[in-house]
N, C-alpha and C positions, 0 to 999 in steps of 0.2 A: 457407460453408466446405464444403471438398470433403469428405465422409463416405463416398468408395468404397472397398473394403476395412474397414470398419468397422461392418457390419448390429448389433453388438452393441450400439453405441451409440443406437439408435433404440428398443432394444427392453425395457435398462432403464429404472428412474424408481427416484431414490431414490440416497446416497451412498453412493458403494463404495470404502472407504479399507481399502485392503490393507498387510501390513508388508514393511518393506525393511530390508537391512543397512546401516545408516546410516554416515558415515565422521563422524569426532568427531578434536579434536585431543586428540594424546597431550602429559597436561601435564606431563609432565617435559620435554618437548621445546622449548617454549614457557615465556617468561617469566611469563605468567598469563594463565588463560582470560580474563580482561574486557579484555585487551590484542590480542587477536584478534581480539575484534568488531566489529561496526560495524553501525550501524542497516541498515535496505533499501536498497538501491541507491540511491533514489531521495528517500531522505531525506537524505543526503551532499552541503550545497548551499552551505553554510559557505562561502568565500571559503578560509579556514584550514580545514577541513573536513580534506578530505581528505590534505592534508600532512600534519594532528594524527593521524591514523587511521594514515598509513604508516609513521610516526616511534615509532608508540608500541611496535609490536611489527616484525622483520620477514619473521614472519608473520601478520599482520595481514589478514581474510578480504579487505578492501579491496581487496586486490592482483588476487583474482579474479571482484572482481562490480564492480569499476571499472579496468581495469587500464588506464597510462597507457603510450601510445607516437602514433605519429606519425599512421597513419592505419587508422582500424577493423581493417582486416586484420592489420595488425600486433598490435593490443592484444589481437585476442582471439586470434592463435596466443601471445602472453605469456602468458596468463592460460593456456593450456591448457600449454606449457610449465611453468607456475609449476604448476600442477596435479601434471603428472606429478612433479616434482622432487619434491613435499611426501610423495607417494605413497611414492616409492622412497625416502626417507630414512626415514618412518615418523615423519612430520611428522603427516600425515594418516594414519589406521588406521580399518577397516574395523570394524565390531561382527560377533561370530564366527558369529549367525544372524540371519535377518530380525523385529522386532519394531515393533512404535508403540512411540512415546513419551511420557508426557506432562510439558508442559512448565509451570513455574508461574514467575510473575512477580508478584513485589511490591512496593513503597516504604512511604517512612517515614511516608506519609501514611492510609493504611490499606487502597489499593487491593493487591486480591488476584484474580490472573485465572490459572485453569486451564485446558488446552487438550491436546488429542492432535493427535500430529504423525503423520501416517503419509502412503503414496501413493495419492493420488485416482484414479479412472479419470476420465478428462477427456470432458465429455461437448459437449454442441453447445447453445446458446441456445434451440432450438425444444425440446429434452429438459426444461426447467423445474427442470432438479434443481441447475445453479448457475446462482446470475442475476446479471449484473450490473449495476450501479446506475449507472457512466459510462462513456462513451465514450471509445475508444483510440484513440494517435495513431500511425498506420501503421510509420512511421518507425522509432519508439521498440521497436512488437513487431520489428520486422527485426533492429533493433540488438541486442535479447534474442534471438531465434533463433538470431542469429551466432554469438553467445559460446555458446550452450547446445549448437551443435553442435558447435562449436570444444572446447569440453572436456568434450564429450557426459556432463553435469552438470545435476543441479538443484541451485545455489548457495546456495537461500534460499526458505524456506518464505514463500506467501501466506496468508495471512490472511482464513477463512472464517468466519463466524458461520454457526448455525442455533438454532432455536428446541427445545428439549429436552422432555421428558417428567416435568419435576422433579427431588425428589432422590431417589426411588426406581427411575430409569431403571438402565439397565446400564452403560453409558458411564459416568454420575455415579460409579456404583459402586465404577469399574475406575479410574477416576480419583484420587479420595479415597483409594482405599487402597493407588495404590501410593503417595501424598502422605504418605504416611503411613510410609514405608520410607528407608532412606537410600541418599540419592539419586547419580546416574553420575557429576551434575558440580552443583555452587554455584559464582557466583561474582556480586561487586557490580560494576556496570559505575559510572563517574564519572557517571551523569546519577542515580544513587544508586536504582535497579533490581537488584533480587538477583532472580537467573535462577536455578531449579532443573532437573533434567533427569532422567525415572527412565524406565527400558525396561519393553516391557510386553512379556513373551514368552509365557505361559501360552497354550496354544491355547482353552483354554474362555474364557480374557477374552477373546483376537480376535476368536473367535466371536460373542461377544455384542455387541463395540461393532460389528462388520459387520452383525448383522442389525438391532440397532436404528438404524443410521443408516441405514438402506437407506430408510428410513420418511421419511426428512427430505430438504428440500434445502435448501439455502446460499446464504447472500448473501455474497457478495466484498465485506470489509470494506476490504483492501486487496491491491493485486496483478493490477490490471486486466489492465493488459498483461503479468505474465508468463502469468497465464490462458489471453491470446489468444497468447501465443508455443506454448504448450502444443499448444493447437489447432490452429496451424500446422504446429507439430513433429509432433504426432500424425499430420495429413495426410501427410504426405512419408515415414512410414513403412507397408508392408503389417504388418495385423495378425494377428496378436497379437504387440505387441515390447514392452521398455520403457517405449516412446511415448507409451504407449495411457493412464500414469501423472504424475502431477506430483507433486511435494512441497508440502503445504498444511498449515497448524496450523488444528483445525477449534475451535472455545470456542460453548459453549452461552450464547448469553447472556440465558435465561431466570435461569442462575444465577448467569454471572459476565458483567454489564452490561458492554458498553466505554464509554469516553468516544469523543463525534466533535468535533472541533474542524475550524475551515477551515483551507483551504491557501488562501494568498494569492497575489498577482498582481503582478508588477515587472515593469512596462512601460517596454523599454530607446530611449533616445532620446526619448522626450516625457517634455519637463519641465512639472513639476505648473501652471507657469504657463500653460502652451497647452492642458494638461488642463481645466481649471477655467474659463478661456475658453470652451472651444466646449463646457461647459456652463450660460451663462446662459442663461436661459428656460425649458431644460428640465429640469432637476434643481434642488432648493431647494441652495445652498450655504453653511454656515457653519464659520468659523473656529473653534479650540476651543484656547484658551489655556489648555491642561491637558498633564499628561502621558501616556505611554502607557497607561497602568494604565485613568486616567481617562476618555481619549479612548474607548477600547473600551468602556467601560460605557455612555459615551453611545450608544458603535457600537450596542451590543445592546437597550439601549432605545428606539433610532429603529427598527431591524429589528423589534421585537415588533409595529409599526406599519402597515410595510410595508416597499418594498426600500428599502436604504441599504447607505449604504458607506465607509467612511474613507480618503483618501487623505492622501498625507506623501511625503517629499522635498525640500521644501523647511525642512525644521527646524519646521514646524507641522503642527497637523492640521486635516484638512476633511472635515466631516461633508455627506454628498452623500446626499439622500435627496427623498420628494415627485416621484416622475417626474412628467412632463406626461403622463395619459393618452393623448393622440390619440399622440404617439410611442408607445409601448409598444403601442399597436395598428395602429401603421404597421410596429414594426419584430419585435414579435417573434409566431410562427410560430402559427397555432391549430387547430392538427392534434393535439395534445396534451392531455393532463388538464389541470384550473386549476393545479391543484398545482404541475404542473413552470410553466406560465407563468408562475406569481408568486415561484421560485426566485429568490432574490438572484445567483445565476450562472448563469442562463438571461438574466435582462436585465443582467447586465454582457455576457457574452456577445453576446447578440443585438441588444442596443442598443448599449450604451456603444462595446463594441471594433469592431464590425460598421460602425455608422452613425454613432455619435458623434466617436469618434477614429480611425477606418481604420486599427486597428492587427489585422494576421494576427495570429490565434492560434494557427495550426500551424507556428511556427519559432520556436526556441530564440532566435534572432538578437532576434526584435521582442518575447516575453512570456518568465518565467521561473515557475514555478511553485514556491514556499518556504512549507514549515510552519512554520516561527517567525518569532514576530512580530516583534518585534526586529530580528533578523536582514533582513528583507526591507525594513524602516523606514531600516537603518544603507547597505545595499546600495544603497537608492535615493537616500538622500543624499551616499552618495559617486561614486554614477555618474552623477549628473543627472537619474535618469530618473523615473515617477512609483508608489510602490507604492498599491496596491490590497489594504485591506485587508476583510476577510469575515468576517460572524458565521456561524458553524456551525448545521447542520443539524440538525433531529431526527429523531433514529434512525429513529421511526414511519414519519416521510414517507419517508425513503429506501425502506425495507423494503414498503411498499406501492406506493409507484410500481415497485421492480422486481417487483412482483408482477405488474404490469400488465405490464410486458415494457416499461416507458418508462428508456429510460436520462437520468441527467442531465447536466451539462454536465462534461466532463474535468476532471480534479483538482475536485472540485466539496467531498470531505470528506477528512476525515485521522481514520480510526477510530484508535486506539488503547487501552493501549499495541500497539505493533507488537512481534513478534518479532526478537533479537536473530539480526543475520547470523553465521554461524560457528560455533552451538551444536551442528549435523545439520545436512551434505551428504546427497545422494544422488547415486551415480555409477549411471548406466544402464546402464554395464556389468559391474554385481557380479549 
């Protein structure tokens, strides 16, 4: 990454999250906040997905971190269009000065996750102060840059972790008690998630969560690529601008733990019979006359083992584990820690898709990337083609391998929960 016009960024260490006038929708104007939302861009993969999201409200955030028309250039002057319309109606309203936020999310099951939202100074991968844990697909950051320049916006907060200082930090502090006040917006979304949302203006609380994150740095829980769009964007402007900022939800999860779950794999055009073929000899393969619930548990107790995998599409599952070592040291890379070698998506990656099945993993056309399981099981049985399902990661290993500066293999976790789209915009030019 090109860092000229930018000496500042070499020269901190440490997160520097500054406040912005956030744009928030005005709920008289709107049928109800939980009607507006919509998960991350990139969780939207549903089949009915996105029709469900644009039907429900019609303003509905969807419209502008997916916006549908004929070809890229189109969808995103749409979307910056749709932008302005919301602007000038007063659809979209600005907050009357710059503040963080913080954001609390919880269900019926007793998970509770706090978080402050404010704008990051975007730093460089050699800086250590965010790191991230996969690899991005070129394409995907262009596709984001397009849109973010097209409605010179940050649409949708990433999602950072870092490790905190307890609960008598300052940040904890500042957090708990504005939790404690009644808040800018509540609302329950349908996946039964109540979002709360409180402004933090006081200049002596900024102050204190800037100097105590200055201490820390972050791992990219989720938000890979708009990270490196950030980055991009950054470069293309002389600084000091906007730029030089992103919109991030940062959560200590010293105090508030995430869940990581995998992101699975639907591979389009190979059916599970051709799959399962040009794996005899080198994968163990069996049948599991079980349902899905069931099928996963075995998932997860073959991976406590070693790599494994469950595949489906064809209305059954197959539990694919036991590689034949001399493959796995034909095929995959050892330039790397063990750790990432023995990634159950390092050797789907570098074996299975690479050498096993010749299938590209950089085009939409031949892989599809889906967080639910389900979902990615029913897609595969109605397209023919084979899904790939994945047990999830531990936190630990992610967090230390990007310590080391090793990225893992793309879509490789699904931190969550993730932040709901549409709660806080940032327009780069307020």
């Amino acid at each position: 990454m090109d860092t000229a016009g930018h000496p500042e960024a070499t020269a901190r260490r440490g997160l520097e999250l500054t406040p912005f006038r956030g744009l928030r929708y005005d709920p008289h104007r709107v049928g109800s906040l939980a009607a507006v939302t919509s998960p991350p861009y990139d969780v939207v993969v549903r089949p009915d997905g996105l029709l469900h999201l644009e039907s429900a409200d019609p303003y509905n955030i969807v419209r502008l971190i997916l916006p549908q028309a004929a070809t890229p250039e189109a969808r995103n002057e749409q979307a910056a269009r749709t932008l302005r319309r919301w602007l000038s109606e007063g659809v979209l309203t600005a907050d009357p000065e710059p503040c963080l936020y913080v954001y609390e999310q919880s269900d019926g099951d007793g998970l509770l996750q706090r978080g402050i939202i404010g704008a990051l100074r975007v730093s460089d991968p050699a800086d250590r102060v965010v790191l991230p844990h996969e690899d991005v697909m070129p394409h995907v950051v262009a596709d984001r840059a397009a849109l973010m320049r097209a409605t010179s916006a940050n649409l949708e907060p990433l999602l950072l972790t870092y490790r905190g200082n307890g609960d008598t930090a300052a940040t904890t502090t500042v957090v708990e008690r504005a939790a404690g006040l009644p808040p800018l917006l509540s609302t329950t979304t349908e996946d039964g998630f109540r979002h709360r949302l409180w402004s933090v203006t006081d200049p002596g609380d900024m102050a204190a969560v800037r100097s105590e994150l200055e201490q820390h740095q972050a791992l990219i829980a989720d938000g890979h690529h708009r990270w490196a769009t950030y980055r991009t964007l950054r470069a293309e402007h002389p600084s000091p601008s906007p730029w030089d900022y992103g919109l991030v939800l940062l959560v200590d999860t010293a105090r508030y733990p995430l869940r990581v779950r995998a992101i699975h794999r639907l591979l389009h055009g190979l059916p599970v019979s051709d799959a399962l073929t040009a794996l005899e000899g080198r994968f163990r393969v069996r049948r599991l006359g079980a349902p899905l619930a069931e099928a996963m548990d075995a998932l997860a107790a073959a991976a406590g083992e070693g790599n494994a995998f469950l595949l489906a599409g064809d209305g059954a599952f197959h539990l694919v584990d036991r590689p034949d070592p001399a493959l796995l040291a034909r095929t995959v890379p050892t330039d790397r820690p063990q750790a990432w070698r023995t990634l159950d998506a390092t050797v789907l990656h570098a074996t299975l898709l690479a050498h096993v099945w010749r299938v590209p993993d950089d085009s939409a056309a031949h892989i599809s990337y889906i967080h639910d399981t389900a979902a990615t099981v029913e897609k595969a049985e109605r397209d023919g083609g084979t899904a790939v399902l994945l047990h999830p990661v531990r936190e630990d290993v992610v967090r230390d391998l990007a310590r080391q500066g090793v990225t893992m293999p793309r879509k490789s976790t699904s931190f969550g929960p993730k932040p709901a789209s549409g709660l806080v915009l940032r327009a780069l030019d307020l």
